[in-house]
LUMKOLDO-447504 format. One line per 4 residues: their letters; for each residue x, y, z of C-alpha. Coordinates in Angstrom, 2 decimals. Example, Ala and Ser with C-alpha at 12.3 -4.5 7.8 and 13.67 -1.06 7.14 Angstrom:
REM LUMKOLDO-447504
AS = 12.30,-4.50,7.80  13.67,-1.06,7.14
REM end
This chain:
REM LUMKOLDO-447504
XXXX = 5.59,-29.91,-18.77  5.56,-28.37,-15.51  3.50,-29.02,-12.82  2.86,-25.24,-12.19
XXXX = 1.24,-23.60,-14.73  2.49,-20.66,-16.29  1.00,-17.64,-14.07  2.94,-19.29,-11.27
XXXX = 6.30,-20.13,-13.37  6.76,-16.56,-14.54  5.71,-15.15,-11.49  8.00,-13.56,-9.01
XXXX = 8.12,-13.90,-5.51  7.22,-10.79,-2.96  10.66,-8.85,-2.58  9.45,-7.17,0.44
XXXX = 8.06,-10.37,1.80  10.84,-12.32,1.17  13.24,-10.51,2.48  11.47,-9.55,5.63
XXXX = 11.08,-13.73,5.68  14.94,-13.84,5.21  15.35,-11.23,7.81  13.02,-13.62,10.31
XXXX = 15.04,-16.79,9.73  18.29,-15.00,10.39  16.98,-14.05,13.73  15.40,-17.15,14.47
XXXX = 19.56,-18.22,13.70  20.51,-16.03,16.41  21.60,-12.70,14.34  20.65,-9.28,15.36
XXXX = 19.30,-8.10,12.37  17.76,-4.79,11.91  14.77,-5.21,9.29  14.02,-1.92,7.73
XXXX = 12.22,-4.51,4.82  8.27,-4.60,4.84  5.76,-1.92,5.73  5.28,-3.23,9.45
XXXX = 5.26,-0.84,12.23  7.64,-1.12,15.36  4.09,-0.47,17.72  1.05,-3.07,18.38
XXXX = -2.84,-2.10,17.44  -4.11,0.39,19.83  -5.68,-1.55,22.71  -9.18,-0.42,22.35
XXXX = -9.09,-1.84,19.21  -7.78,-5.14,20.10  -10.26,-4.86,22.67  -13.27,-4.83,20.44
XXXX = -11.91,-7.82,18.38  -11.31,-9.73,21.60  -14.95,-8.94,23.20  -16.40,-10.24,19.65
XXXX = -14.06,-13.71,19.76  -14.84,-14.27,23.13  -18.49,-13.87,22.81  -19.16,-16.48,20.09
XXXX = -18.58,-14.28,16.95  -16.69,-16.48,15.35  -19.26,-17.19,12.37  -19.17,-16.87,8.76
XXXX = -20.82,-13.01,7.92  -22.55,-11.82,4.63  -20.09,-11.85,1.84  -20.42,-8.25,1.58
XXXX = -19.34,-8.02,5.31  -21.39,-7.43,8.51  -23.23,-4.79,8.90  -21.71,-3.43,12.08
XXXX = -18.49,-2.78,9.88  -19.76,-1.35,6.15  -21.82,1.38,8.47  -18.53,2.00,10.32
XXXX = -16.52,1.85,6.53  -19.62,4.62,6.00  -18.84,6.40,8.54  -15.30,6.98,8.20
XXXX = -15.64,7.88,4.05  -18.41,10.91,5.12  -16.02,12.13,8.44  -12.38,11.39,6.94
XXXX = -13.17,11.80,2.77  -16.21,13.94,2.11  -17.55,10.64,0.35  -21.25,9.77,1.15
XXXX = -21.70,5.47,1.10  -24.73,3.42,0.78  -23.41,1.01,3.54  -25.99,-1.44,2.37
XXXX = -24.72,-1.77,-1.52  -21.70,0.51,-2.26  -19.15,-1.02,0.68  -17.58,-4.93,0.61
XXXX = -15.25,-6.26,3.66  -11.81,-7.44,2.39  -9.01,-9.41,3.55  -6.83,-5.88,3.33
XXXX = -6.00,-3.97,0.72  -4.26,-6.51,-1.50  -7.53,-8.85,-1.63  -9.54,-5.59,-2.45
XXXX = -6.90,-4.48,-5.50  -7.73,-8.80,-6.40  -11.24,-8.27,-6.33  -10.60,-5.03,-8.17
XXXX = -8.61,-6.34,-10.85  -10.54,-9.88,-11.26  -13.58,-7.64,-11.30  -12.80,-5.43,-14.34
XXXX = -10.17,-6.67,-16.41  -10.52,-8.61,-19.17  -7.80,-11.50,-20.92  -5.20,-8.92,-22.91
XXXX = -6.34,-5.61,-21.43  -3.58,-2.99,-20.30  -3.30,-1.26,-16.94  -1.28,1.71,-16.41
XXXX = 0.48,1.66,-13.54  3.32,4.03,-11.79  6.95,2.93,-11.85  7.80,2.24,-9.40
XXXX = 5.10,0.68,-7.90  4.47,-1.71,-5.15  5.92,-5.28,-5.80  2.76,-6.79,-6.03
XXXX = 0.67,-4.71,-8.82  2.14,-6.36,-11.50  1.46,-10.22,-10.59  -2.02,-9.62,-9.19
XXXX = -2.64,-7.96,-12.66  -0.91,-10.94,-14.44  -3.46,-12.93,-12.02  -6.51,-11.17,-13.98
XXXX = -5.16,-11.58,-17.47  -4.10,-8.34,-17.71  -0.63,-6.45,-18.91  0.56,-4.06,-16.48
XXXX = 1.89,-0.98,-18.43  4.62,0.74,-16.75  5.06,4.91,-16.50  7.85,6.14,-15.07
XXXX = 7.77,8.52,-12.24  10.60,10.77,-12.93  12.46,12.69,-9.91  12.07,15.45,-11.85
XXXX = 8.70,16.05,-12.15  8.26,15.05,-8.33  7.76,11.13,-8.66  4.25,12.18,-10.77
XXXX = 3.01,11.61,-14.22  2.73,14.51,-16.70  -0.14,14.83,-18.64  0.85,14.46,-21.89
XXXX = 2.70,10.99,-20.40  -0.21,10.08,-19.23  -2.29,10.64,-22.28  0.40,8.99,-24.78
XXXX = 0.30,5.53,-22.69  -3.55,5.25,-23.33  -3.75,3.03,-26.27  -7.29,1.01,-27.34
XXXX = -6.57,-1.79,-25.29  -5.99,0.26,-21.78  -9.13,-0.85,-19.65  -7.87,1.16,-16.12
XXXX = -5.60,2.89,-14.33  -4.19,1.81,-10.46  -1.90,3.97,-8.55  -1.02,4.50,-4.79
XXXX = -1.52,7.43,-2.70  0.64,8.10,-0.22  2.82,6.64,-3.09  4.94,3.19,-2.41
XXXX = 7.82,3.58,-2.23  8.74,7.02,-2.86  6.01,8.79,-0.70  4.58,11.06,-2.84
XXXX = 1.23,12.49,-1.84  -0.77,13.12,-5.03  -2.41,16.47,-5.02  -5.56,17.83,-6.82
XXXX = -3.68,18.80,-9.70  -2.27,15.19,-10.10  -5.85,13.81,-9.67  -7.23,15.93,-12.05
XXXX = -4.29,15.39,-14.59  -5.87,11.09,-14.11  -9.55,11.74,-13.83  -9.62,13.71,-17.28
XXXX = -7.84,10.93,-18.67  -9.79,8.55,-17.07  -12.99,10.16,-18.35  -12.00,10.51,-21.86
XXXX = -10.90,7.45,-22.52  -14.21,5.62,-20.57  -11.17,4.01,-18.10  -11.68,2.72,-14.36
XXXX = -9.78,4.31,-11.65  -8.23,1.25,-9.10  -6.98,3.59,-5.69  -4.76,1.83,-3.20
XXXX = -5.38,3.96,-0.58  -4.10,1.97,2.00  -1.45,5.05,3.35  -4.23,7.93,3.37
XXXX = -3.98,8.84,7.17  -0.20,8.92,7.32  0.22,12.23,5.11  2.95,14.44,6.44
XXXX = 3.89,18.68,6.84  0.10,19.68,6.63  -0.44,17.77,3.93  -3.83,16.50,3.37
XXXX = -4.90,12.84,1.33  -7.64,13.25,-1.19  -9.50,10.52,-2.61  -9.68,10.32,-6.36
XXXX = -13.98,9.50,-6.08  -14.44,12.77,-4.45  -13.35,14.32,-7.81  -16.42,15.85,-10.03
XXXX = -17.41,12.47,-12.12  -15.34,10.19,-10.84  -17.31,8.47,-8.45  -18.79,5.95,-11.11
XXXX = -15.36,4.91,-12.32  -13.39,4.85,-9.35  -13.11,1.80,-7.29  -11.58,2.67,-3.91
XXXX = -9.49,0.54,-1.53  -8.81,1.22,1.78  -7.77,-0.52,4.87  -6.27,-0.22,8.52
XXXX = -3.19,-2.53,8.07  -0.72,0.62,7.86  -2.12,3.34,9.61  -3.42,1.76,12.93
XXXX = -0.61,-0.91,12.96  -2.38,-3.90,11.84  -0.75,-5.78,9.55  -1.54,-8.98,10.70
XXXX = -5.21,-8.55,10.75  -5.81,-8.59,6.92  -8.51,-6.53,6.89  -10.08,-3.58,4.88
XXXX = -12.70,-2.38,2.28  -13.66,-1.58,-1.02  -15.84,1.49,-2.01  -17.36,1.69,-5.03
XXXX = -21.14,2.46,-6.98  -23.45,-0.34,-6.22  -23.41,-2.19,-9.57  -19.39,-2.80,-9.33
XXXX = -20.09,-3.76,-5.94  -22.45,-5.93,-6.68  -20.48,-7.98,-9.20  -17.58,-8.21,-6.56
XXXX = -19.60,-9.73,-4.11  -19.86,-12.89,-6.80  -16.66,-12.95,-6.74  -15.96,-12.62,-2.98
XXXX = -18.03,-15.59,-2.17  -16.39,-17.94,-4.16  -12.97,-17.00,-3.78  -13.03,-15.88,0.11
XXXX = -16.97,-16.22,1.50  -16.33,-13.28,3.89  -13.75,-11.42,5.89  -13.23,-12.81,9.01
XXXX = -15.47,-11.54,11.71  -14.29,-10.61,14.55  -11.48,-8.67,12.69  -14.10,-6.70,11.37
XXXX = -15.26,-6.09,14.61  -12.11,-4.89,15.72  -12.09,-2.61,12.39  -15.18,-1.44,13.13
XXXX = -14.14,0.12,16.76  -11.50,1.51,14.62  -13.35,3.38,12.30  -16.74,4.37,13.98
XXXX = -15.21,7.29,15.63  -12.46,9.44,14.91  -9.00,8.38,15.95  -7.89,8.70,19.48
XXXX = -5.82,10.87,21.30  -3.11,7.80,21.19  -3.16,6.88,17.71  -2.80,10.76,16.73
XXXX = 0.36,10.55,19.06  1.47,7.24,17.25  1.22,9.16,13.35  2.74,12.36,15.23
XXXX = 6.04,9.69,16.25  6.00,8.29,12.68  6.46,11.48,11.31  9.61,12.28,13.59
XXXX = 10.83,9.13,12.49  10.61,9.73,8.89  12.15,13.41,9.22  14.78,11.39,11.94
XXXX = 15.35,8.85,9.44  15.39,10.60,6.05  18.44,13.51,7.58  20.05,10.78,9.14
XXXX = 20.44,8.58,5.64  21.26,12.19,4.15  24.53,12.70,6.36  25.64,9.42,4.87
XXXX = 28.02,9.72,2.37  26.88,8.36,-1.00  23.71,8.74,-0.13  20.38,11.25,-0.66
XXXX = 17.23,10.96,0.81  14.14,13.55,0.85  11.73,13.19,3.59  8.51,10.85,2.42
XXXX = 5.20,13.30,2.01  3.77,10.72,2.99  3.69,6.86,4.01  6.86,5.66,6.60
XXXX = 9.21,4.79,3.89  12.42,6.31,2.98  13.23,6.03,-0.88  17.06,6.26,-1.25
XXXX = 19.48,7.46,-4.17  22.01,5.23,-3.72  23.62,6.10,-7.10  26.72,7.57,-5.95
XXXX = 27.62,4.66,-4.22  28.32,2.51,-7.49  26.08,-0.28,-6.14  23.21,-1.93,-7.96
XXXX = 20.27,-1.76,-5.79  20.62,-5.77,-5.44  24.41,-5.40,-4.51  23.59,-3.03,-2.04
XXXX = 20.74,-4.70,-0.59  22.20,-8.28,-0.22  25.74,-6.77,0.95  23.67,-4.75,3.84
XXXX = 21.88,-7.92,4.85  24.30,-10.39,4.18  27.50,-7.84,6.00  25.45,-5.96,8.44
XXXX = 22.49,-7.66,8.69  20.54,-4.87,7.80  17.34,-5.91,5.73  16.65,-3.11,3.16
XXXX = 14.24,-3.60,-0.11  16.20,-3.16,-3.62  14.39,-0.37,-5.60  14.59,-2.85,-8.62
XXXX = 11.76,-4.38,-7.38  9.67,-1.92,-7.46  9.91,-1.56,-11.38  13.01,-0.55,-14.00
XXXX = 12.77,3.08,-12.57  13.66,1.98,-9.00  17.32,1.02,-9.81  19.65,3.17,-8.12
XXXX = 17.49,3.56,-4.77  16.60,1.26,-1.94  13.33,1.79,0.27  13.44,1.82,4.19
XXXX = 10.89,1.74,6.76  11.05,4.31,9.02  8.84,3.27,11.50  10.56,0.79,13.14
XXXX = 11.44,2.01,17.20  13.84,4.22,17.62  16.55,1.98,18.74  16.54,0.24,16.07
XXXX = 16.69,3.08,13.30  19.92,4.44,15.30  21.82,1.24,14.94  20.29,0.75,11.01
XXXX = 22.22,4.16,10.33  24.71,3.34,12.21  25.45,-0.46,10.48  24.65,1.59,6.67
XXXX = 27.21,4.37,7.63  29.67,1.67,8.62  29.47,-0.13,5.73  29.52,2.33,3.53
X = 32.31,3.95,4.79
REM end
């Protein structure tokens, strides 16, 4: 018997994190590696925003808060849902601080799964939904978003996974990896589901503000009736460059909130709090002429990145609708995703993310960030074109 048990043993370990890990140690080596691996934008947090966290730190906020979070940052969280979504929050009972999106999908998942129940998820989907269901007792059940039908579900799809053991449905939106923006239509096409079959709705809406070409993120609780079911998770870690702050929110009613919180103070106790003071400054007001310029320069990148991957040979690449991440067809190279991934890195030292792991409908593309500086994505297409050529 192993010392592990077997939620650890048969669990597999972050692609995007390791390779962006690889991609670290290889420059810590002395390579020049160009890491086009995990979500993490080239720019630091606006300053005003680091400001806030500072002034908090420095002034003796370094405390334990209220498991649900202080209250400085759920009327901020409030704030932001009624200017940004159209959603109107009790700050007091229907909002819970998180350590980012990935705790809130944990608290999600722990919260409303039960041993053997299915999820439906989108395939591909981002490396971790799978394991964090696994984590809840769950079975994650794949769907496969098919180029043709725009990287969305179908209806009838949709319907035909639902079986008497499916307890919720989680998707992304701005989609990772392929950077689909899901429209009213495709949030209907869930909702009815959702409502017919008495299923909770998991959002990871952790891309919402980065929506490109006029398009415009809608949030799956604004829907007629879809409040109740729909727990919503949201977060700053993308959009104002703060990865390494782990910080973000869930929305939901008051009585799923509620039964989170248990959860949150045994597994966590709180957020930290002077990230959610920096959050807060973040989210109080509506974002500043320099962080509109920032999403204005991600877009150029993506358009920049996506018709520069195009002019490859071997290679075809549709600009994201949304998110910073280039999903690539790479099947008329001949390369697995994993050939072509550890041949770039390992060759060129260019750290790309196989579109394996994303799910069995990622092979033949790899994903890219596109929001890396400038530099940087000029010498990643010129390294790709080299070796592919």
């Amino acid at each position: 018997m192993g010392i592990m048990g077997n939620r650890v043993e048969q669990m597999k370990t972050s692609a995007t994190v390791g390779i962006a890990d690889k991609a670290s140690r290889l420059r810590q080596q002395g390579y020049s590696v160009i890491d086009f691996s995990a979500g993490r934008a080239f720019e630091a947090t606006p300053d005003y925003v680091s400001q806030a966290a500072s002034d908090a730190l420095l002034s003796g906020d370094t405390h334990q808060t209220m498991a649900l979070g202080t209250p400085e940052f759920r009327k901020a969280c409030a704030t932001k849902l009624s200017r940004d979504n159209f959603l109107e929050a009790d700050w007091e009972t229907e909002i819970i601080a998180t350590m980012g999106v990935k705790q809130a999908l944990t608290l999600a998942l722990l919260g409303v799964v039960n041993t053997g129940d299915d999820v439906l998820v989108e395939d591909p989907c981002f490396v971790s939904y799978m394991p964090l269901i696994n984590i809840a007792g769950g079975q994650a059940h794949h769907l496969p978003l098919k180029p043709k039908n725009n990287f969305r579900w179908t209806r009838d799809q949709l319907q035909q996974a639902v079986t008497d053991r499916t307890r919720a449905i989680l998707f992304n939106s701005p989609q990772n990896p392929t950077g689909t923006v899901h429209n009213r239509n495709d949030l209907e096409v869930i909702a009815d589901v959702a409502q017919a079959h008495d299923l909770i709705v998991i959002t990871d809406e952790i891309y919402e503000r980065v929506a490109w070409d006029g398009r415009q993120h809608i949030c799956m609780a604004s829907l007629p009736e879809m409040r109740e079911r729909t727990i919503t998770c949201m977060g700053l870690t993308k959009t104002f460059s703060m990865g390494g702050w782990r910080i973000g929110f869930i929305f939901a009613e008051a009585n799923i909130v509620s039964g989170l919180m248990k959860l949150q103070q045994h597994l966590l106790t709180c957020a930290s709090s002077f990230t959610q003071a920096g959050a807060a400054a973040a989210m109080k007001e509506p974002p500043r002429t320099e962080v509109n310029d920032l999403w204005r320069e991600w877009e150029a990148r993506c358009t920049l990145m996506s018709e520069g991957l195009n002019d490859i040979s071997g290679l075809s690449c549709a600009k994201p609708e949304g998110g910073f991440y280039a999903w690539v067809d790479i099947s008329a190279t001949g390369y697995t995703s994993q050939e072509l991934a550890k041949r770039l890195l390992d060759e060129e030292q260019v750290a790309v993310v196989p579109g394996s792991a994303f799910g069995p409908s990622g092979e033949g593309y790899i994903r890219i960030n596109c929001v890396k500086s400038r530099e940087e994505l000029h010498e990643g297409l010129i390294r790709i074109r080299r070796f592919l050529t």
